[in-house]
C-alpha positions in Angstrom: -62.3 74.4 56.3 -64.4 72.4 54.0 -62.0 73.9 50.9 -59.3 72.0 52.9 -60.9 68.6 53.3 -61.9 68.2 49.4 -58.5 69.2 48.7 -56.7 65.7 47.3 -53.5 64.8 48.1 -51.1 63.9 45.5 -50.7 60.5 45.0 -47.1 59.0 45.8 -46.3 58.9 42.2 -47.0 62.6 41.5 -45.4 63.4 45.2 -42.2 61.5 43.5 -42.3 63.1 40.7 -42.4 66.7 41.8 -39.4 65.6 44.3 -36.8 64.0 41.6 -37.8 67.6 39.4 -38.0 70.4 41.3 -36.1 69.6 44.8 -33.2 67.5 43.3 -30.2 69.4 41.0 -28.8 68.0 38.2 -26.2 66.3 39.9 -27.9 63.9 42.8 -30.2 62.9 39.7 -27.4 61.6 37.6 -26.2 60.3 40.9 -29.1 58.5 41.8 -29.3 56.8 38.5 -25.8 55.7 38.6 -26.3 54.3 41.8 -29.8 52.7 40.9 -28.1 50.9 37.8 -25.2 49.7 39.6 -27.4 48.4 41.8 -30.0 46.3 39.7 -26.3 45.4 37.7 -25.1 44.0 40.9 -28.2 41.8 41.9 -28.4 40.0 38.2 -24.8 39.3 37.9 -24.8 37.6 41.6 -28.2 35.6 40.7 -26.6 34.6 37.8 -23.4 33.7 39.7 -25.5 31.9 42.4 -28.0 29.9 39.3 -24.4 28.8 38.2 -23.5 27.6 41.8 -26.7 25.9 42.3 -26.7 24.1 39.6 -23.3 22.9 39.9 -24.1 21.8 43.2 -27.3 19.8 41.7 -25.5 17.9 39.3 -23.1 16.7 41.7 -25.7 15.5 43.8 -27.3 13.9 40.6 -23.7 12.4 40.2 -23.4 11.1 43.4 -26.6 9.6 43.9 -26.3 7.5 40.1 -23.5 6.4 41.5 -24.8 5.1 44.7 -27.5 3.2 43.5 -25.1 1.6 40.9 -23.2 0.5 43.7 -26.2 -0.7 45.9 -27.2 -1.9 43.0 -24.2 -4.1 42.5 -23.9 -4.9 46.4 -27.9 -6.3 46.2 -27.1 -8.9 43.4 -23.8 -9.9 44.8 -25.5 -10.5 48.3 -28.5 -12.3 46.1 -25.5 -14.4 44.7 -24.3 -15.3 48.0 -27.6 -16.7 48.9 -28.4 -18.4 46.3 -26.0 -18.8 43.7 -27.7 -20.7 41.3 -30.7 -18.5 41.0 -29.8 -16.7 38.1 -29.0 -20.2 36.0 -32.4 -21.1 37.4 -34.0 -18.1 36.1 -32.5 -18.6 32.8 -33.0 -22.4 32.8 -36.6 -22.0 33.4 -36.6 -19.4 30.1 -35.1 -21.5 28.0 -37.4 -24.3 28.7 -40.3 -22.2 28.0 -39.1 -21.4 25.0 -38.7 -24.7 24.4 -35.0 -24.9 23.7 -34.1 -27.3 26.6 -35.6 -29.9 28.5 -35.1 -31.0 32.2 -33.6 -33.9 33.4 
């Protein structure tokens, strides 16, 4: 009994191993392998497809939101406009006489 217990147990790559040699034939091998590269073909060509997707979808939310704020943008000053517009002749006024290119009056 003790002969049994100090007996190891092939690991699971030696138990594989021993499997795909002696108890498949020829034919479920090549089978298998077929299988196993159409497989790993089929999951790279649809991340690639869905990477291609993805990005797509990223760029035209990029697009979208430049092209919001330009048009907030644009709303903002015309709404500053309509409160005050002289602010930006003011603004560039008061440049101008720092500068020391015009003077009040």
């Amino acid at each position: 009994m003790e002969n049994q217990s100090q007996e190891k147990k092939p690991n699971i790559f030696k138990r594989i191993k021993r499997w795909w040699k002696e108890d498949l034939d020829q034919d479920t091998r090549d089978w298998l392998k077929i299988v196993g590269i159409w497989t790993v073909d089929g999951a790279a060509i649809g991340s690639c497809i869905t990477a291609s997707v993805m990005a797509k979808k990223a760029n035209k939310a990029i697009k979208t939101g430049v092209y919001s704020g330009y048009y907030l943008g644009q709303l903002n000053a015309y709404k500053e406009m309509a409160q005050n517009p002289y602010a930006q002749m003011d603004a560039g006024m008061k440049r101008l006489e720092q500068q020391g290119k015009v003077t009040k009056f």
